[in-house]
N, C-alpha and C positions, 0 to 999 in steps of 0.2 A: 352458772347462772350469771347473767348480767345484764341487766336492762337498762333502759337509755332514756332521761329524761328530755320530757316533750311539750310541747302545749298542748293547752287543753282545746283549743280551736277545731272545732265539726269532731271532734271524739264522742259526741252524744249525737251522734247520727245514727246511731242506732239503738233500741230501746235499752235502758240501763236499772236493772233493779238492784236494789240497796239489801234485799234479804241472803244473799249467801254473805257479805260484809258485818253481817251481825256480832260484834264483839261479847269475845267469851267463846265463840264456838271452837269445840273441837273434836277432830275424825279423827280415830284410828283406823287401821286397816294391817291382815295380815297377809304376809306376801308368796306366793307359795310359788316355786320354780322350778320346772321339771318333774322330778322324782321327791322333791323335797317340799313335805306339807306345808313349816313354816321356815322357811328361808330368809324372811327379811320382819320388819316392823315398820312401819310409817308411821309419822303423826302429821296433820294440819290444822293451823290456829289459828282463828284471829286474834293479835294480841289484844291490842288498843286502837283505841283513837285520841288525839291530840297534836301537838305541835311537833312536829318532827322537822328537823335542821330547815329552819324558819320558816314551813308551812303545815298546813294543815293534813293530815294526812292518815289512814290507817294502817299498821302492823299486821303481816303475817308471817307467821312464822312456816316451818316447813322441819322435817328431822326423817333420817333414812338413816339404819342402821341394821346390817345384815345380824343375822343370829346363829346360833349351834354349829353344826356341821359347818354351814357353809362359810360362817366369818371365821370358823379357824384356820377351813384347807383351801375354798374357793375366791371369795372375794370378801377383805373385810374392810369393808365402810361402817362409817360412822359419821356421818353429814350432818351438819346445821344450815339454813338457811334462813335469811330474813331478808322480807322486801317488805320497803313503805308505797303504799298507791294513794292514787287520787281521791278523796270519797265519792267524788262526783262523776269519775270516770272510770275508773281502774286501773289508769294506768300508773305503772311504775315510778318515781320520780329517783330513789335510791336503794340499793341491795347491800348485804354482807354476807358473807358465807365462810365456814369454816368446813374444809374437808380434812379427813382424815381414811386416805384408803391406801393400805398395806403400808410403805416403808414412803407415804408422800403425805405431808401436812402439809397446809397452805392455810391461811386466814386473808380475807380481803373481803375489801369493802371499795365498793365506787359507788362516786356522786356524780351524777349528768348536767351539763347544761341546758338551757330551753332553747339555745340555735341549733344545736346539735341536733337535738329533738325534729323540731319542729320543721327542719330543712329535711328531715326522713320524710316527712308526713306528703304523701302525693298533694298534688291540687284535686286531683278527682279520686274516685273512688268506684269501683265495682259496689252493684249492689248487693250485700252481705259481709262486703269487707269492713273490717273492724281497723282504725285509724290507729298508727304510733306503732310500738317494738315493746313486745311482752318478755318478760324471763318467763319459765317455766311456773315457777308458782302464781306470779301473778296473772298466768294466761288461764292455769283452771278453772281462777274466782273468777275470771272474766266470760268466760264460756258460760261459767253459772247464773251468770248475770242478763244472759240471753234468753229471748223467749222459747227458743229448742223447739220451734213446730215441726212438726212432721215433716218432713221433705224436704227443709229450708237446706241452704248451705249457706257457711259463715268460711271467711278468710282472715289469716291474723298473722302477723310477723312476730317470729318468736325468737329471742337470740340465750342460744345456750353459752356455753362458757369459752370455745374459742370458734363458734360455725354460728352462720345466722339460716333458720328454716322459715318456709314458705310454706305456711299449712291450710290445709283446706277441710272440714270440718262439716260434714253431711250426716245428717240427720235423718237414720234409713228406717225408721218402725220403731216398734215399742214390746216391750218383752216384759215378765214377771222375772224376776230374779229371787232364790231363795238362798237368802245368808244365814249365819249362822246367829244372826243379830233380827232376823224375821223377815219377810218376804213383801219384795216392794213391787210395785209398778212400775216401769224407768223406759226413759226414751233412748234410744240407740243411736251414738253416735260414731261414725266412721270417721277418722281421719287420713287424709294422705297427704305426704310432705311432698311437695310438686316441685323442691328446687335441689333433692338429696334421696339417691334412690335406696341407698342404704338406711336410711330413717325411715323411709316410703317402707320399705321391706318388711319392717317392724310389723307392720296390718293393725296400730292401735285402735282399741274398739273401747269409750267411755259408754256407762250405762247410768243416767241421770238418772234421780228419782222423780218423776212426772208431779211434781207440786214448786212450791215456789223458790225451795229453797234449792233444787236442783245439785241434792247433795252426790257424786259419785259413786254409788255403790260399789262397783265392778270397774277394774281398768286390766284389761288383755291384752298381750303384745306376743308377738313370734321373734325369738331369734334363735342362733343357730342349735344352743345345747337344749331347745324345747320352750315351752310356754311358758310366759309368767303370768302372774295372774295376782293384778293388791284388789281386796275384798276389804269390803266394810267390816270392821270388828264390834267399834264404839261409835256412839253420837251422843254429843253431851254439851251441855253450855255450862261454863265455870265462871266466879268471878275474874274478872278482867284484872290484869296487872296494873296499878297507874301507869301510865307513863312517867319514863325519866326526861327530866330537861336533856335534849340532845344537844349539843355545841352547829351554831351555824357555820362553821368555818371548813370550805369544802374539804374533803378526804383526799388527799394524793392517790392515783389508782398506783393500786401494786402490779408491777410489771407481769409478775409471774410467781408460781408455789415459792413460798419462803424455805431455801434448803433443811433442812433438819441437818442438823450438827452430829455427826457420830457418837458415842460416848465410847471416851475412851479405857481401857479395862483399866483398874486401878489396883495397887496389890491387895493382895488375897489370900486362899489357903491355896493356891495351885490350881486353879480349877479352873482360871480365867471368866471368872464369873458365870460359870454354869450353876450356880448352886443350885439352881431351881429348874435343872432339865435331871433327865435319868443316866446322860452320860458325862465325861470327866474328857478335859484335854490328857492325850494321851492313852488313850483306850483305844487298846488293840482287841479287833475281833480275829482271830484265826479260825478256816473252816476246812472241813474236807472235804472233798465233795465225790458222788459213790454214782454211779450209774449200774442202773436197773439191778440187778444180785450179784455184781462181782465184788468179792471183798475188797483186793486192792481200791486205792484212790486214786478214781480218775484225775482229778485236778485237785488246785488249793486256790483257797480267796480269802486275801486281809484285807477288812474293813477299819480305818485309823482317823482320830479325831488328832487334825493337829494345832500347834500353840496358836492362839489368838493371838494375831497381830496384823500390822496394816498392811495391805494389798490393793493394788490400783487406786490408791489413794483415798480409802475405805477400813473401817474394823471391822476384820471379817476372820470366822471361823472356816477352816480348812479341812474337808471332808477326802481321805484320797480310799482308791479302792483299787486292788493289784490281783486281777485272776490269772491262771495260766492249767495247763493239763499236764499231767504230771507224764515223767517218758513212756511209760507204760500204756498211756491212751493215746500217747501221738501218732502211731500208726493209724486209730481209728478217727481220730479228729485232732486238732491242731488250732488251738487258742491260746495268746498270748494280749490280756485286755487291760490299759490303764486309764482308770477315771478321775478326775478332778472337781470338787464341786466348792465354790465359793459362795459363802451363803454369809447372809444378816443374822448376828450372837443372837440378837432379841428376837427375829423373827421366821431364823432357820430359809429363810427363802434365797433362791440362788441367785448373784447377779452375773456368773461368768462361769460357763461351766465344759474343761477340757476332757477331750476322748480320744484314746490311739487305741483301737481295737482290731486285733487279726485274729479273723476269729475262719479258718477254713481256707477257702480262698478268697473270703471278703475281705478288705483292709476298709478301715475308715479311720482320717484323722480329722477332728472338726473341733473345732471353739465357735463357742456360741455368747454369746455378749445378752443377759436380758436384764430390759429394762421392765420393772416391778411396776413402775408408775404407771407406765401408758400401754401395757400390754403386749409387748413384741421381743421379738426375740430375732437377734440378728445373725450370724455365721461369718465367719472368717472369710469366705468366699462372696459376698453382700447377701446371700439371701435373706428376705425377711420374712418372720413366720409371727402372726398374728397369735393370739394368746392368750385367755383369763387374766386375769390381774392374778397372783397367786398360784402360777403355776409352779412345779416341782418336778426338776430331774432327775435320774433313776436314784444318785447318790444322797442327796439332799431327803426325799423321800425315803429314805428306809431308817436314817434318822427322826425325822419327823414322826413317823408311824408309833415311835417309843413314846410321842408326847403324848395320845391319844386317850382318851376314856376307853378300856376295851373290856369293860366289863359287860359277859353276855346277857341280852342277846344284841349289843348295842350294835352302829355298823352307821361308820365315819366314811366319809369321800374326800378326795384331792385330787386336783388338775395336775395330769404328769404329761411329757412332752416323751414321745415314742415315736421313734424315728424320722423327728420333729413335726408331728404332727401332737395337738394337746389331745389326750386323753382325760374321761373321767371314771380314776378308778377308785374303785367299792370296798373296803374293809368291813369284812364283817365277822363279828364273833361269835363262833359257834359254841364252843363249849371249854369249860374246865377240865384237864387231864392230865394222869401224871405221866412222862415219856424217861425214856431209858436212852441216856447218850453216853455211851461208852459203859463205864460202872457205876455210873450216876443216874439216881432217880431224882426225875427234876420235874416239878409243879408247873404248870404250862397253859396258856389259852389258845386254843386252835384260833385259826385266822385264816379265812378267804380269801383272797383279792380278785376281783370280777371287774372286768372294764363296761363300756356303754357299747361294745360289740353288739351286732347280732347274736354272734357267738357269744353268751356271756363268760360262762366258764370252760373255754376252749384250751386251754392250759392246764387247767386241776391245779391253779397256785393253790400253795398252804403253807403256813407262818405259823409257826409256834413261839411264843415269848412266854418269856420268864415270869409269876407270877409271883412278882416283887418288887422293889421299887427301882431297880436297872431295869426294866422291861429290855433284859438280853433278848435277841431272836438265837432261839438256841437249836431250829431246825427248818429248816426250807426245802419243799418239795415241790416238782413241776413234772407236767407229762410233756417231752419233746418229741422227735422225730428219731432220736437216737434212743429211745425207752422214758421210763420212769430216776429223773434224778433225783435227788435226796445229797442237803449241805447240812450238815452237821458241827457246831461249834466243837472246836477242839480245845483253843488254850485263852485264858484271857487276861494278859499282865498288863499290870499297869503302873506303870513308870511314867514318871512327869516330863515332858517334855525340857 
């Protein structure tokens, strides 16, 4: 968000109502995404009204904060927003914002001048264009503030936080809407971004509440993993905050997100600070791995947590994983596979992540470079692969999976990148059971994993873990093209690094 203070000159060229600005009010709404009922939270406020960095002005607030499933595996935000507007007009004069998504915090605030402003502002105007540069929150109050007649169409400059959009804002009918808060009357609004085809793409569709306060019941959008959809939850007027004396003395704009500083491990009991994950530096998984009913063992795979310490100028935990076929299968198949996954101690997510894999006659060697903040993922070679915030490589995810709630019949999601393309694959738990690995009987939760395929379960994955607080995976099964495999933990020592 960032908005651009402006004058107030021909800003009231178009009718301006004061009723969505009512301080005290405040909307909830809940956000529902895809396959996922409630995926996010929003809130919007009017704070106050009063003097703000030496004018008059009103408070809104704004808060987005993903939930459950999706802010542990998918995307976790956790946003603050605040912008002060004109009472008279709407428009913006000052913002702050505090994001917080995955491994990126940033806090800032900008203050605008009035030439800046006001030199945006055309001489002329189309008719329905709205005068000046809206951030996002203060373009909704602003919209509300319209009289929304049927057919009309409105224009309004909106600047997000590093793009400025060009929106156009048609008012196609009017529809009943039923929430889960009661069923309204609301006028329907289309918008299209006419300077950015990838926002244009979006198809947002606002459903105002056909009275004065022109509260947004419904806001839909298309993008590419499915619908989203924020619903009205709450409507509520509270007492208003006073306001605080804000200081006149303009804010320096901050260039950019303020780094977040590593924390470095400090000593311990050996653990390098996992005390609060289910695995230890130094935990070796040993497996064997068996195809379709031949006793011998096809292959072996060790899975190894190693010592926390810096890499690429980062603290980062060291995930490596070493499969191969053992000589008996090599006549039938021929695999020799090493993985590397470098991931964030606090938040298990990968920023670099290595593969040498000869697996038949395919060889692959790639490094991939991803960046958590902005969504991409790069490769050794330049290619760039777009990406959720919060995606997870094979290695990095089979860790992660131990963090999970998987008590039945829950069933948890993560973006995983497959053969670099992001996947979203599906954990889900079946049932309580005891399994037999070797002469051990060992207490276990069955485990799905299903991606957003057509094919959902085209594989027959199955995970069994340990049903204690190492959430071991103490059996892994998949249906290939060579039969039914079946990996099996064999040994699991653990010596410190």
């Amino acid at each position: 968000m960032g908005p651009y203070a402006q004058s107030n000159s021909d800003a009231v060229s178009l009718p301006f109502s004061a009723a969505p600005y009512r301080t005290g009010e405040r909307l909830t709404y809940n956000v529902s995404f895809s396959n996922f009922i409630s995926a996010a939270h929003v809130e919007l406020q009017v704070g106050a009204r009063g003097v703000f960095f030496g004018r008059e002005g009103i408070q809104l607030r704004g808060h987005v904060e993903t939930t459950g499933v999706v802010y542990a595996a998918l995307f976790a935000i956790n946003n603050d927003y605040v912008t002060y507007v004109d009472p008279a007009t709407g428009l913006p004069f000052h913002s702050q914002q505090v994001v917080r998504e995955a491994t990126r915090t940033s806090d800032t605030a900008r203050a605008f001048n009035e030439p800046a402003g006001a030199a945006a502002i055309p001489s002329k105007l189309r008719n329905g264009e709205i005068p000046g540069t809206y951030d996002f929150l203060s373009a909704i109050y602003r919209l509300r503030a319209l009289p929304l007649a049927e057919g009309s169409t409105y224009y309004m400059s909106v600047r997000g936080e590093t793009e400025a959009y060009q929106a156009e804002v048609k008012v196609t009918g009017s529809q009943t809407i039923k929430t889960t808060v009661g069923s309204f009357n609301t006028l329907v609004s289309q918008v299209h971004v006419t300077n950015n085809s990838r926002g244009n793409n979006y198809r947002i569709r606002i459903f105002f509440s056909d009275d004065e306060r022109h509260v947004p019941v419904l806001i839909t959008a298309r993008i590419a993993a499915g619908e989203l959809r924020a619903e009205l939850a709450g409507s509520e007027f509270v007492k208003p905050v006073a306001p605080v004396a804000v200081p006149t003395t303009p804010v320096t704009p901050i260039a950019g997100p303020t780094p977040v500083v590593p924390r470095q491990p400090s000593a311990d009991s050996g653990n390098g600070n996992l005390d609060n994950l289910p695995f230890r530096v130094g935990e070796q998984l040993n497996y064997q791995i068996f195809l379709r009913d031949i006793t011998p063992p096809a292959g072996t795979a060790t899975f190894q947590v190693r010592a926390r310490a810096p890499h690429f100028d980062r603290d980062t935990l060291l995930f490596t994983l070493r499969a191969q076929t053992t000589n008996a299968a090599q006549r039938l198949f021929f695999a020799n596979d090493q993985i590397s996954s470098y991931v964030d101690p606090k938040t298990l997510l990968p920023f670099r992540s290595e593969m040498n894999l000869t697996e038949g006659a395919r060889r692959l060697s790639q490094t991939l470079t991803i960046n958590q903040d902005y969504g991409t993922a790069t490769s050794d070679k330049g290619e760039r692969i777009e990406i959720p915030i919060g995606t997870h490589d094979y290695l990095s995810f089979f860790y992660l999976a131990r963090t999970f709630n998987i008590t039945p019949p829950r069933r948890n999601a993560v973006s995983i990148l497959v053969n670099n393309k992001p996947k979203t694959l599906f954990i889900t738990s079946l049932k309580r059971e005891t399994i037999q690995i070797g002469s051990q009987s060992i207490p276990a939760i069955q485990l799905s994993l299903t991606t957003d395929d057509p094919q959902l379960d085209k594989y027959l994955f199955r995970v069994w873990i340990s049903d204690d607080n190492r959430r071991l995976p103490v059996r892994l099964t998949a249906s290939t093209q060579l039969g039914q495999v079946r990996a099996d933990l064999a040994i699991i020592p653990l010596t410190a690094q």
